[in-house]
N, C-alpha and C positions, 0 to 999 in steps of 0.2 A: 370586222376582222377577216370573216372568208374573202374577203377580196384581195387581201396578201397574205393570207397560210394556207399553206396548202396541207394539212395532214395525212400520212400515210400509215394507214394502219396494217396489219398480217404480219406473213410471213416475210421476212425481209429476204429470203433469197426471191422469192415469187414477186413482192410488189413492186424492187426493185429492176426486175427484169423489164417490166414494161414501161418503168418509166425513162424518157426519153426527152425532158424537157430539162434546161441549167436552173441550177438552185445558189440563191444566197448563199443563204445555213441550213444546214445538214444536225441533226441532232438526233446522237444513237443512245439507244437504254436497250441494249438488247439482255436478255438472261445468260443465254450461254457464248459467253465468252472467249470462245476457239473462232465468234465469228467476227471478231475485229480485224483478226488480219488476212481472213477470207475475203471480206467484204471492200479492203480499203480503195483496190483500185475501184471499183464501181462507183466509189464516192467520188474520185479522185474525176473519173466522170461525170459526173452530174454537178458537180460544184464549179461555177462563174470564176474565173481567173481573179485571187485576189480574196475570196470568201471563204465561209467559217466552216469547219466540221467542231462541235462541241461535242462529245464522247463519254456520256457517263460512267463511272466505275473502270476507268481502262487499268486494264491487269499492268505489273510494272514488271521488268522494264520497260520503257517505248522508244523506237527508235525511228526516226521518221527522216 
């Protein structure tokens, strides 16, 4: 399975910073919850044209 998962573990404003390579899916569980819509352009970059952000627990509304 490491040969196609790549897990990222931390802080997600930090591990996201260096990351710099396109992703499939994207899959958030973060705790605090003010950071979905902090975070969403950063995904919006790292996600392959066409691929998944899966989003645990998203607070509602959502408007995308």
């Amino acid at each position: 399975m490491n040969d196609f998962i790549d897990f990222k573990v931390g802080d997600l404003k930090t591990v996201i910073e260096d990351v710099n390579e396109d992703f499939d899916l994207i899959f958030q569980d973060v705790g605090g919850k003010t950071l979905y819509n902090t975070m969403f352009n950063d995904y919006l970059r790292l996600l392959k044209t066409g691929r998944r952000l899966l989003v645990e627990d998203v607070p509602l509304p959502v408007f995308i």
